[in-house]
Each structure stands twice: as structure tokens, then as C-alpha cells.
C-alpha positions in Angstrom: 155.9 45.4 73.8 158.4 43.6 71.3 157.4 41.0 69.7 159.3 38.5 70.7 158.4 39.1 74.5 154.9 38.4 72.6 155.8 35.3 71.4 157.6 34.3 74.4 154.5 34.9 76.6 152.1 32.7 73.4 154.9 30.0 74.1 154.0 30.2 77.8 150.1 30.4 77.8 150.5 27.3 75.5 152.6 24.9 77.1 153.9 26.3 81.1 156.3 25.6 83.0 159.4 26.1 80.3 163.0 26.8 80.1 164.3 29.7 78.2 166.3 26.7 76.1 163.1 24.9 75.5 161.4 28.3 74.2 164.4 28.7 72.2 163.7 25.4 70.6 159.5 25.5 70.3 160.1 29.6 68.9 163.3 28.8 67.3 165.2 32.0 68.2 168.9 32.0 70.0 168.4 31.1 73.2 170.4 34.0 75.0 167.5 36.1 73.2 165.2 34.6 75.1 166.6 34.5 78.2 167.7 38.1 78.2 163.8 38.6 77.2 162.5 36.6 80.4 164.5 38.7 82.6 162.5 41.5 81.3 159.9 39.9 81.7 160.3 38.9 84.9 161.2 42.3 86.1 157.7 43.5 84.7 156.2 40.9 86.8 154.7 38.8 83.3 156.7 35.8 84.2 157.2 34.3 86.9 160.0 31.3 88.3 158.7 28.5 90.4 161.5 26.5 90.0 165.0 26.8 88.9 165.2 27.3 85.4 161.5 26.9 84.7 159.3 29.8 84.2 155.6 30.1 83.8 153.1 33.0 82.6 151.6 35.2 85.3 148.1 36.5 85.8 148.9 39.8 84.7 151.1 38.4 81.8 147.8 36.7 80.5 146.0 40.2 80.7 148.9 42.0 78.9 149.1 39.5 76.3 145.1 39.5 76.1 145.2 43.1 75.6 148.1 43.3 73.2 146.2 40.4 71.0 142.9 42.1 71.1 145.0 45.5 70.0 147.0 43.8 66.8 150.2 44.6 68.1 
């Protein structure tokens, strides 16, 4: 996994429930970074979108990012 779809998943576990503009801002990366990165994500099923333009960890997004941390990558 890249590591910025590692740091956009921290960003999520910390504070839910985020645009890809506020993630831009909290990670300070260009926002179309991010937003190509959520759709990724998405598309893996490690983020999910409950409401427009808000998206939100998954359960399996917490094990990935669990397993990646405990692996050092």
C-alpha cells in the first residue's frame, strides 16, 4: 500500500467523517492527490461514503491499516 493511502486512512481512524479537502488540509498534500487516493480506496472497499463528500474508514480499512502498522510498512 502507498503511503499516502496510509496516511489518508491514520487521518480517518483519527477524526471520521472527512472530506478529501479537509484531509488535504490536516495531511497537507494537494487535494486532487487525495481525492484520486479515496477513490482507490473506495474501490478496495477501505473507505466508505455516507454522505456526499464525506467519507469515513471501514472495518476492513481499520484491519488493513492495523496490519500494515504492525508490519512497518
Amino acid at each position: 500500500m502507498m503511503m499516502g493511502s496510509v496516511e489518508v486512512l491514520e487521518a480517518l481512524k483519527i477524526m471520521p467523517r472527512m472530506s478529501p479537502s479537509m484531509i488535504s488540509k490536516k495531511l497537507e498534500i494537494n487535494a486532487q492527490y487525495v481525492r484520486n487516493d479515496i477513490r482507490v480506496l473506495s474501490e478496495l472497499k477501505l473507505v466508505k461514503k455516507p454522505a456526499h463528500g464525506i467519507y469515513e474508514i471501514t472495518s476492513l480499512g481499520e484491519v488493513v491499516l492495523a496490519e500494515v502498522n504492525k508490519n512497518g510498512q
